[in-house]
C-alpha positions as CSV (number, residue, x, y, z in Angstrom):
1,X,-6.3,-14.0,31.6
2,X,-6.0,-13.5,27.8
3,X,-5.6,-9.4,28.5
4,X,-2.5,-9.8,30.7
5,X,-0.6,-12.6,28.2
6,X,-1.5,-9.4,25.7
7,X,-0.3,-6.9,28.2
8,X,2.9,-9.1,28.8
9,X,3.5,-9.5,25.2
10,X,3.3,-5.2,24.4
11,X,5.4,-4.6,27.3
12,X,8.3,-7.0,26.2
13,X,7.7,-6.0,22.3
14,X,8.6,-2.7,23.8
15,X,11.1,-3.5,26.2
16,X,13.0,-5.1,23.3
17,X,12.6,-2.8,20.9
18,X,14.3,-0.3,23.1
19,X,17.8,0.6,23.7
20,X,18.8,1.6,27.1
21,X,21.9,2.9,28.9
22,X,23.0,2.4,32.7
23,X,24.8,5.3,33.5
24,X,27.2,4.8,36.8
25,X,24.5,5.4,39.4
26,X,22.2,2.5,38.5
27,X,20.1,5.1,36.4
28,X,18.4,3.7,33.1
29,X,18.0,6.1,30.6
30,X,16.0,5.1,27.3
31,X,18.3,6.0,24.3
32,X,15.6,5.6,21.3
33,X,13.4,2.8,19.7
34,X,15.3,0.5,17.8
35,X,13.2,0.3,14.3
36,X,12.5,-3.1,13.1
37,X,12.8,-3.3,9.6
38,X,11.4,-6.7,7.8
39,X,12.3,-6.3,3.7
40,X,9.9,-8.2,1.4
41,X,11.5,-9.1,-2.1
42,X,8.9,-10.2,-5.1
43,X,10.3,-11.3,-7.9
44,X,7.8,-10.0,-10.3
45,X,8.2,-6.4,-11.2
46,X,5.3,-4.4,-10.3
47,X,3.0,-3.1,-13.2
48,X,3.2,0.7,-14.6
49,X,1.5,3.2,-11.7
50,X,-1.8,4.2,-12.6
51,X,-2.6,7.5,-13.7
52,X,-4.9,9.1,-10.8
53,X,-7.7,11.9,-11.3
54,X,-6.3,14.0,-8.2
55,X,-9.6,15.7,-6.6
56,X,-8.7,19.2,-5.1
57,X,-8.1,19.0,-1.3
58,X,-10.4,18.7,1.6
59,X,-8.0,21.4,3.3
60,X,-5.3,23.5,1.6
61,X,-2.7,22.4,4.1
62,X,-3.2,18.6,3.0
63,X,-0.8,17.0,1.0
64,X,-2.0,14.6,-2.2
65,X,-0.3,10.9,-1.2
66,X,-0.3,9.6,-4.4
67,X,-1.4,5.8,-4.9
68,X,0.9,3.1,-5.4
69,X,0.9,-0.6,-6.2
70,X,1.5,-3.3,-2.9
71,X,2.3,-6.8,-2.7
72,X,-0.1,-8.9,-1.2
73,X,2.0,-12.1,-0.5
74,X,0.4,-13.1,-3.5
75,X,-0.7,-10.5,-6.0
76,X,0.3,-7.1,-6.6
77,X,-3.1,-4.7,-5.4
78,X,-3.8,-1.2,-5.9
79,X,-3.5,1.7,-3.0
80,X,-5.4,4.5,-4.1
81,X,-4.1,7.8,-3.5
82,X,-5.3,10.0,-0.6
83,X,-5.4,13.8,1.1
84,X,-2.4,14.2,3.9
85,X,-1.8,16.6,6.9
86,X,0.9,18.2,7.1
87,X,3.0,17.4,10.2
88,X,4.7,20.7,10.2
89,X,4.1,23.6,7.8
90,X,7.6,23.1,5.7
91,X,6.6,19.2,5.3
92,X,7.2,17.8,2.0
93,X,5.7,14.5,1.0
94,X,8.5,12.1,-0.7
95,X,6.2,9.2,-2.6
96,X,7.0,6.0,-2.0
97,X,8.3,3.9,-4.9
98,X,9.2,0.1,-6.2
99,X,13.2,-0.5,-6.4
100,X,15.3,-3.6,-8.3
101,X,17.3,-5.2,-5.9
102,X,19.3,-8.7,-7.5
103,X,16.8,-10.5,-4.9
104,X,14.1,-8.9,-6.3
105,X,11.6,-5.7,-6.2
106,X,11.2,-4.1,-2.9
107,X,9.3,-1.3,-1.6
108,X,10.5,2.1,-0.6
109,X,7.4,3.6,1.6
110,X,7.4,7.2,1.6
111,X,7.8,9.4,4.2
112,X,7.6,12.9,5.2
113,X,10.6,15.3,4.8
């Protein structure tokens, strides 16, 4: 019983966080995933990033994600850095970083570009 409330609850998380279009035929067409974005705001600011010892990579077409500080809900805690594939061979790795905001600090999280 507990797997279809869980199977219920995916297929409307999805079904919600989809845009659709009727087109004058009774077709549905799915447009695109509407993103759900939640902004935290601490008010403390985040300490200085830590200097990190990059190692040399696993794979030369990895990327070095460099580490970053994260708010718990509580404290801030330290995500070491780490070795990235590349989704694509032009890929460039944009780090994610801490902005002031007048409610506070919130995080940027990186992304590929």
């Amino acid at each position: 019983m507990q797997s279809i409330h869980a199977l219920l609850l995916v297929a409307t998380t999805a079904l919600l966080s989809t845009a659709c279009l009727v087109g004058p035929r009774g077709r549905v067409a799915i447009i695109a995933p509407i993103p759900v974005v939640r902004m935290t705001y601490v008010e403390r600011e985040p300490p200085p990033v830590r200097v990190e010892r990059v190692p040399s990579p696993p794979v030369l077409e990895q990327v070095w994600v460099a580490g970053h500080w994260a708010w718990d809900g509580r404290v801030y805690v330290w995500v070491p850095g780490y070795y990235h594939a590349r989704p694509r061979p032009a890929a460039m790795w944009v780090d994610g970083h801490w902005e002031r905001h007048e409610r506070g600090w919130f995080w940027i999280e990186g992304h590929w570009r």
